[in-house]
C-alpha distance (Angstrom), angle and dihedral (degrees) to the residues before:
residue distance angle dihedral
X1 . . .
X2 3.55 . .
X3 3.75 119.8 .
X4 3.97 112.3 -149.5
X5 4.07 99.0 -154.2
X6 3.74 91.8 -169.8
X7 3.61 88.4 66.8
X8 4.03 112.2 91.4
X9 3.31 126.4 -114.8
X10 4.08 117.1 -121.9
X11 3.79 110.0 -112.0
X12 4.16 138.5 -125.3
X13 3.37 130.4 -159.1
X14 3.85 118.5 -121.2
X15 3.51 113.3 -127.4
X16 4.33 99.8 -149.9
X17 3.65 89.0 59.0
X18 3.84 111.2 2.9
X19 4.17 90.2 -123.5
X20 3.81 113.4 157.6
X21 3.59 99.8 -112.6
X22 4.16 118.6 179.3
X23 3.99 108.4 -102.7
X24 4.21 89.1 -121.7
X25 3.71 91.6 62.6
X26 4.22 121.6 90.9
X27 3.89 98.0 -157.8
X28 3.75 139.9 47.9
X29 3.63 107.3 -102.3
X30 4.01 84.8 -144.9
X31 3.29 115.7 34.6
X32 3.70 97.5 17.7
X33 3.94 99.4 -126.0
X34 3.45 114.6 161.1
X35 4.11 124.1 -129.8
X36 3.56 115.2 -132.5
X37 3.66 122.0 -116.0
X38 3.88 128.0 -118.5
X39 3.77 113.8 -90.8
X40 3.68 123.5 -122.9
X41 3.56 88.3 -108.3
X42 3.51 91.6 44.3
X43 3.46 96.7 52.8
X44 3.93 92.3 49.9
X45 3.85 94.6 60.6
X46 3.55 89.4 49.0
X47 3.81 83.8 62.4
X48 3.10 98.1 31.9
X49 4.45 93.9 50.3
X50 4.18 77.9 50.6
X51 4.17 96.1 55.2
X52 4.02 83.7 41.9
X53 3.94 89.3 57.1
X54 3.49 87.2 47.4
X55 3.57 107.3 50.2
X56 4.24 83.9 46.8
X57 3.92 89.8 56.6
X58 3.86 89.6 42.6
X59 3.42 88.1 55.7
X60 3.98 99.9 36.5
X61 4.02 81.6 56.5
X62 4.01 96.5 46.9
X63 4.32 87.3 47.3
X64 3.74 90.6 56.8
């Protein structure tokens, strides 16, 4: 997959000082506080929420 780097990133709001930072960055630019990571088990209902959507359209499509 190609990544278009021109193409801004979405932004978060850090919660220590409430700086804009862009979403693809791990630290704080300002006060240097670091955003957590996803969990294993956080990460595995994000895939697993994404193979639910899927099997709903899959079957939304085979209905009609």
């Amino acid at each position: 997959m190609k990544v278009d780097v021109s193409r801004p990133f979405g932004k978060r709001e850090c919660p220590s000082c409430a700086t804009s930072v862009p979403a693809n960055h791990n630290r704080c630019p300002i006060c240097g506080y670091a955003f957590p990571a996803l969990t294993d088990r956080q990460q595995g209902l994000k895939i697993g929420a994404a193979l639910l959507m899927l099997a709903l359209l899959f079957a939304l499509l085979w209905w009609l």
